[in-house]
N, C-alpha and C positions, 0 to 999 in steps of 0.2 A: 576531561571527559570521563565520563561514566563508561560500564561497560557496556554493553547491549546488550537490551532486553527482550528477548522474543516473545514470552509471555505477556507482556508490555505491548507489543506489537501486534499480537494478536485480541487485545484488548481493542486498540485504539482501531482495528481492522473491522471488527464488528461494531465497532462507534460510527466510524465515520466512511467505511466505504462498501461495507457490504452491501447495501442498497440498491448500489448502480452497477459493483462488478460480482456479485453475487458472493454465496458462502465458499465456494471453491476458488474464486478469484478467476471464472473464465467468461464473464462479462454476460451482456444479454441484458441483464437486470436494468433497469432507469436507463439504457443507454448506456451503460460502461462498458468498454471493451476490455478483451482478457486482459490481465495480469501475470497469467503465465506462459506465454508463448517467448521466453527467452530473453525479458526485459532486465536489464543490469539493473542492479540496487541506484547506483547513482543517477540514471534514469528516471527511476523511480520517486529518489529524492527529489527531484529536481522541479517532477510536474506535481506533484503533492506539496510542494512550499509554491509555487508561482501556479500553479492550476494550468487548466489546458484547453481549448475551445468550450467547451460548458462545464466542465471539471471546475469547481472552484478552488482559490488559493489556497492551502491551511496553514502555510509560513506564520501566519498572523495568530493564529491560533494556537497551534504543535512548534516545542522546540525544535532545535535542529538535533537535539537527540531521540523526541520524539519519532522523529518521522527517518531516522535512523532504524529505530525499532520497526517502525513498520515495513519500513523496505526490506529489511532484513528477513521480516516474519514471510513477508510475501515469496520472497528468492530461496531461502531456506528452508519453508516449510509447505506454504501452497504448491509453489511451481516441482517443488522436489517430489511431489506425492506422485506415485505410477501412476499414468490414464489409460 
């Protein structure tokens, strides 16, 4: 395994999920609910590779380092931001 990549993460965060849980990750957008009300990284991994009621999968898509970064980006950097 690689190391984690947040930068990477926040790449793949404006790719593929900003849309529905917005630029701050607190949802509203297409229907996505927040991302940072206290959600653990594996969590996170979990519904991002298998998807979740209209969340699609990305497992097929994102390695599982991929979506490593992401989760990370989200827990580390989104959720960490003061509100």
């Amino acid at each position: 395994d690689r190391p984690v990549d947040v930068d990477h993460g926040r790449a793949l965060y404006a790719e593929a999920c900003v849309a529905c849980h917005g630029k701050a990750g607190d949802g509203g957008q297409g229907g996505g609910p927040t991302l940072i009300a206290g959600l653990a990284a594996d969590t996170i991994q979990a519904v991002a590779s298998a998807g979740r009621n209209n969340m699609p999968a990305f497992g097929a898509v994102y390695t599982p380092a991929d979506i490593r970064d992401l989760a990370t980006y989200i827990v580390d950097v989104l959720a960490a931001k003061p509100r």
